[in-house]
N, C-alpha and C positions, 0 to 999 in steps of 0.2 A: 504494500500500500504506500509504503513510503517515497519506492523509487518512481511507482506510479504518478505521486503528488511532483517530486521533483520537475518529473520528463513533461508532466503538462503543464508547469510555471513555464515552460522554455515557448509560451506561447502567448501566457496571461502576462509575465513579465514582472509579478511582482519581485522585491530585494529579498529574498528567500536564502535562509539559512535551515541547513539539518542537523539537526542532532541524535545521537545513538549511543547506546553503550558502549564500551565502556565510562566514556567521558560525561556521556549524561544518564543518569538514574534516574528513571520518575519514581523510582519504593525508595530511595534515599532524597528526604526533604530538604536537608541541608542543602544538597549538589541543585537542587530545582531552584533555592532561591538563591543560590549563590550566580546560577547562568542565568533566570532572570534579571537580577539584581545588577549586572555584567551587561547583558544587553537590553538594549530598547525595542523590544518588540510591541508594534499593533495587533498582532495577531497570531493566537498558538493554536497549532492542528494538531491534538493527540492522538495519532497512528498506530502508538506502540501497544501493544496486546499480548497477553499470554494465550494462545489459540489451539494448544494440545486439549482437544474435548476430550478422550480418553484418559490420557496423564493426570487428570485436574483432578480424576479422582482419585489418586495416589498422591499426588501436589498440592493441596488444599491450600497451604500457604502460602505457594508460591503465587500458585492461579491468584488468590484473594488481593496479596501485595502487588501484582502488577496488574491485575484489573479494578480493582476496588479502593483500595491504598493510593498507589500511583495516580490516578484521577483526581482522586482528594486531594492530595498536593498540588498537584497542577492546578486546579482550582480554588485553593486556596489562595496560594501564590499570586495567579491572575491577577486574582481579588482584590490584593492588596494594591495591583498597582493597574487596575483595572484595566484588564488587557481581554480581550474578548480569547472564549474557550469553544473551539470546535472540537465536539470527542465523537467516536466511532465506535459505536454499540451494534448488537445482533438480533437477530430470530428468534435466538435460543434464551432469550428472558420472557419465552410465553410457553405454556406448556403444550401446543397444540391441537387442545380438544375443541375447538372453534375450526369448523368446516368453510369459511369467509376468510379472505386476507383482512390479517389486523390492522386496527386504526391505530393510532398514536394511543388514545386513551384509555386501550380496553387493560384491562389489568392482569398483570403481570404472575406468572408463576411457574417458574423456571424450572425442570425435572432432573437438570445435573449440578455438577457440582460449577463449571462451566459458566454457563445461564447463571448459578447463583454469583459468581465472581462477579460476571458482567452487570447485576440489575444490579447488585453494590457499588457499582462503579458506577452508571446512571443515578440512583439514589445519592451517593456523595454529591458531585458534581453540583447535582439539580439543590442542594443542601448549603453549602461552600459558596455560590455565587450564582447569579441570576443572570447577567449578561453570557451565555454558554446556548448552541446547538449542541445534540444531541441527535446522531444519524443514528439510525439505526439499519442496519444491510445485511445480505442473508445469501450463503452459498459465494461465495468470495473466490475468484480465482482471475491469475494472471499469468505473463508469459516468465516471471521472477516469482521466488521462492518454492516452496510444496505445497501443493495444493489439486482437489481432486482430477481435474483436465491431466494435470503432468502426470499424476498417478493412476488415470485410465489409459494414454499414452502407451506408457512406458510396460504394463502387462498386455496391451494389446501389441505389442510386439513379439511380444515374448509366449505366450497362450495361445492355444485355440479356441478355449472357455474360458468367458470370464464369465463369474455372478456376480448381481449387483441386486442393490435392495429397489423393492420396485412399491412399497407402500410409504412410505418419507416422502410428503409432499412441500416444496417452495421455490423460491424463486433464485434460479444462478446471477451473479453477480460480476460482471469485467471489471477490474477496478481501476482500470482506464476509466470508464465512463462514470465510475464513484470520483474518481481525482478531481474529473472535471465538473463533477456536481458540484462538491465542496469546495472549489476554487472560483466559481459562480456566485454560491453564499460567499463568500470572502469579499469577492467584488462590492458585492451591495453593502457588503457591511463596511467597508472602505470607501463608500460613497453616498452615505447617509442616516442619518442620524435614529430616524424611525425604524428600528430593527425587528423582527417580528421575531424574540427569541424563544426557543421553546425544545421541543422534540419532533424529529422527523424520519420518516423512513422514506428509503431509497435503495430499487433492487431492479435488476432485470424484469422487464414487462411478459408477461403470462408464466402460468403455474405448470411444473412439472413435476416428474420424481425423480429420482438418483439414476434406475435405471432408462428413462427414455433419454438422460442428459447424458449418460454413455454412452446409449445409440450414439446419437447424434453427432457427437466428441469426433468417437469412429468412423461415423458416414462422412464427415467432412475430412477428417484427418487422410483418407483414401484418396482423397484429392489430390493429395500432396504427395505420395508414395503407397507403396506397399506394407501393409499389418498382417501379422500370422494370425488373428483371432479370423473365429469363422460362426462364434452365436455369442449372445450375449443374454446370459440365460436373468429370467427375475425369479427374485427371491422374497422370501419376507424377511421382516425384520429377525422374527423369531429364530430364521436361518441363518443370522447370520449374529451372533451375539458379541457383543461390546462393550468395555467396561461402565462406560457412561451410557443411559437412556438419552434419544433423541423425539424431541417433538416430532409426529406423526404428521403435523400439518402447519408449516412456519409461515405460507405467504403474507406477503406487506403488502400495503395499499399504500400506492403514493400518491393520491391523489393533493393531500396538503402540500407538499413540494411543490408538484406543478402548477395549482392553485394561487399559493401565496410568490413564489419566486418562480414561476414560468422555467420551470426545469422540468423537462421531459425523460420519460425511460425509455431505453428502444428495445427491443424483443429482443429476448437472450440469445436467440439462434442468431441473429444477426452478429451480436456482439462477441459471440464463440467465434462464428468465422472471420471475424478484424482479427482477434487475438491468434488464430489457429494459423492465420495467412501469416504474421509476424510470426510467430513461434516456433515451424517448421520451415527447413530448408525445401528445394526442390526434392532433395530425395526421402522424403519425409523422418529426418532425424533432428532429435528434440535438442534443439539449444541448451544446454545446463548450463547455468549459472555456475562460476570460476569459486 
């Protein structure tokens, strides 16, 4: 998400600085007001996340300190010297059982450990300081780091069967086109005074599951080269068991986004083959990151 946000300033133009571990901590408060204090920033975009949904439930503290903790500081911090706080929340702070994509306000109940990091980290935030977005995104993936596309990829290379789970319903997410949502808000918040702050979701336009979003992966990835996979069997959840529960049905509604800031989402399959056409060479071999 990070490098995402970077590559699309090379268009917005803002004076964009980054920071990362080890030099900057958001679970160490000292280091967060010692580099605010250090720089004069108008505006902080919190990217950084702990995102092992499995791990988190052996990790509890970690996941907690760097989704829940972490945010709190950063918006503390802000606070003091009132610097506006854009933070990057999930799906996974609802528990699912809502057949409709959720709205902003429907109430939250998160079934892993994960989801609980995360609504603590929205709850801090929303607690700490009032000038603060709060995205909320679902199904996250790009042509940088791990994440599900590089990891259907990389066994349909290698497979002839792959299983995927085919009852886990929401919506994928390029975070190309999250960068560019959030650098949109930024704009506006950069050019006027009436800010509409609050919480919003922002994902890929229409509802899928895991396994048709494999199809898919696959269908277009043959584009680009040859894959040894030959079905792509569905499975259910039960099939396939994991240490953290996953909400059964995460889709966002974003209609407040494109309502209040005129931000549009474009349909996931669209935004799979931008990312799928960068991602892969001509002979369909997957650029890994150095």
């Amino acid at each position: 998400m990070g490098w995402e946000l970077l590559n699309a300033n090379q268009e917005c133009g803002f004076d964009c600085e980054s920071l990362d571990t080890p030099e900057f901590d958001i679970t160490d408060r000292g280091a967060v007001e010692t580099t605010l204090e250090r720089e004069k920033f108008s505006l902080m975009i919190n990217a950084a996340a702990y995102t092992g949904v499995d791990k988190a439930e052996s990790e509890r503290d970690k996941a907690f300190a760097v989704n829940a903790e972490g945010p709190r500081y950063l918006a503390l911090e802000c606070a003091k010297r009132n610097i506006p706080l854009i933070h990057i929340s999930t799906d996974y702070v609802f528990d699912g059982h809502k057949r409709s994509p959720y709205i902003e306000t429907d109430a939250l109940g998160p079934v892993c450990v994960y989801g609980e990091s995360k609504a603590a980290g929205e709850k801090a935030v929303r607690e700490a300081f009032d000038r603060h977005m709060i995205l909320r995104t679902s199904w996250l993936y790009s042509s940088h780091g791990n994440n599900f596309v590089k990891a259907i990829l990389g066994l349909a290379g290698e497979r002839e069967e792959l299983k995927v789970v085919a009852d886990q319903h929401g919506c994928p997410t390029y975070a190309a086109d999250l960068a560019a949502a959030i650098l949109g808000i930024a704009k506006h918040i950069e050019r006027t005074r009436s800010v509409p702050w609050g919480i919003y979701h922002y994902c890929g336009y229409g509802v899928t599951t895991w396994h048709e979003f494999a199809q898919k992966i696959c269908e277009l990835a043959r584009k680009h080269g040859s894959l040894k996979f030959t079905e792509i069997k569905a499975i259910s959840t039960g099939e396939y068991p994991t240490a953290a529960k996953r909400p059964p049905y995460s889709a966002l509604d974003c209609s407040k986004i494109e309502r209040i800031f005129g931000i549009q989402t474009r349909p996931w399959e669209e935004s799979l083959a931008d990312m799928l056409a960068a991602l892969l060479t001509h002979e369909g071999v997957c650029k890994e990151d150095p």
